[in-house]
C-alpha positions in Angstrom: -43.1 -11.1 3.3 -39.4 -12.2 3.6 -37.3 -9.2 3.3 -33.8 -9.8 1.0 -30.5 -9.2 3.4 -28.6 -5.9 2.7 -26.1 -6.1 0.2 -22.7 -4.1 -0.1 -21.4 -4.2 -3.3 -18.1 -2.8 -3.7 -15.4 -2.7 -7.2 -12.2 -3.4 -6.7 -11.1 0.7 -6.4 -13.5 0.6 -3.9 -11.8 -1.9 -2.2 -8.3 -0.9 -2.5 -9.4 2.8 -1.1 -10.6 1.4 2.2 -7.3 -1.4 2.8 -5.3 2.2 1.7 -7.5 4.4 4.1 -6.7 1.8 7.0 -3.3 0.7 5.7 -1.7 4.4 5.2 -2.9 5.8 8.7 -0.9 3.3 10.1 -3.8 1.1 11.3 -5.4 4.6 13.4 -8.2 5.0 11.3 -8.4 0.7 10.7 -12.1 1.0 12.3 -13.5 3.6 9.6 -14.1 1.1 6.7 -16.2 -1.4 9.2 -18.0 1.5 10.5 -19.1 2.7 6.8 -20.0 -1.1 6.3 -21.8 -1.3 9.9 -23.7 1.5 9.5 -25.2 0.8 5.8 -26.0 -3.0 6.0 -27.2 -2.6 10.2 -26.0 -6.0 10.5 -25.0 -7.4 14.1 -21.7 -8.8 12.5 -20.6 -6.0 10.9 -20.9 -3.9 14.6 -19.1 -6.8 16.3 -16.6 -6.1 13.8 -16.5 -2.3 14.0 -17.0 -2.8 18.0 -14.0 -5.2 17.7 -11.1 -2.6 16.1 -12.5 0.2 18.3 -11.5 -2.1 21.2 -8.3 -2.6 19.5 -7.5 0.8 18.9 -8.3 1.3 22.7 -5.9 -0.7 24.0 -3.2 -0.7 21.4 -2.9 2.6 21.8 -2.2 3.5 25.2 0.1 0.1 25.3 2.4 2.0 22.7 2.2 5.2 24.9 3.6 3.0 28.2 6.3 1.5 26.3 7.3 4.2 24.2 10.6 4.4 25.5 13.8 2.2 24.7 13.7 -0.4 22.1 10.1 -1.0 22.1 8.2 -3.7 22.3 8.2 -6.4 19.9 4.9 -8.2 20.5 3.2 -5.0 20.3 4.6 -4.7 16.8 3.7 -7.8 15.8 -0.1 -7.6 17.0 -0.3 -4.4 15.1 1.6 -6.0 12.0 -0.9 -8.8 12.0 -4.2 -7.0 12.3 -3.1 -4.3 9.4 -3.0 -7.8 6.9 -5.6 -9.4 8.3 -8.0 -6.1 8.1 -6.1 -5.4 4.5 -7.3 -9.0 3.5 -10.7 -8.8 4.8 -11.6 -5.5 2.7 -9.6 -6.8 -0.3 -11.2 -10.0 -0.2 -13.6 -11.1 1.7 -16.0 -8.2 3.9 -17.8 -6.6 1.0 -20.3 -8.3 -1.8 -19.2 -8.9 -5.3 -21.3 -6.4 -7.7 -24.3 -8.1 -9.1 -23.8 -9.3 -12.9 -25.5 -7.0 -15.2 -27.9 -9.1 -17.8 -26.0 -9.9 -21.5 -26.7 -7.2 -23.3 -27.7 -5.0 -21.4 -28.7 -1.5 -22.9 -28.5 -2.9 -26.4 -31.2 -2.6 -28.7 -32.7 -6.2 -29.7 -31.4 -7.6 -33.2 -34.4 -9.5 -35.1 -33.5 -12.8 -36.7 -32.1 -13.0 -40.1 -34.7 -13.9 -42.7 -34.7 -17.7 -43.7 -36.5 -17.4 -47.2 -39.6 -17.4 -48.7 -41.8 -18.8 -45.9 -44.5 -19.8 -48.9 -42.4 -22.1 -50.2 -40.9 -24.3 -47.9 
């Protein structure tokens, strides 16, 4: 028996609450999303991915520590800048499955057809 691949179906406030999670912690807690996503589908993409920004984080981090003083460093800036819209994009757009259609009419009660005369004298 085939089994059916996870699915993670997320809305759009979904969505928008993980890219602000990882947007509004000024990209510290960018990993959390793709660890909630890692964890319930168990697929080996989605722990590259997670595996990925913890790495990032990793060495991001203390390369802000070392150049911490002065003007700062503008490559580091723009690394940083880049991965925040790139990980923003991904949850907005493209890491999580579109909810499934529900079926037309759905939870409505069935309507018979309309009557179409004498059925005797046709």
């Amino acid at each position: 028996m085939e089994r059916l691949p996870k699915r993670l179906e997320a809305g759009w406030w979904q969505r928008i609450g993980w890219a602000v999670l990882a947007l509004g912690s000024c990209g510290l807690l960018i990993w959390v999303p793709f660890l909630y996503a890692a964890i319930r589908r168990g697929r080996g993409s989605d722990w590259g991915a997670f595996a990925t920004l913890v790495f990032y984080e990793c060495v991001t981090l203390p390369w802000a520590a070392v150049r911490g003083d002065g003007a700062g460093d503008p490559f580091l800036g723009l690394v940083i800048v880049l991965t925040m819209l790139l990980t923003a994009g991904l949850l907005l757009f493209g890491y999580f499955d579109n909810p499934t259609p529900k079926q037309a009419g759905y939870g409505v009660a069935p309507v018979p057809p309309a009557p179409q005369g004498n059925p005797y004298l046709r």
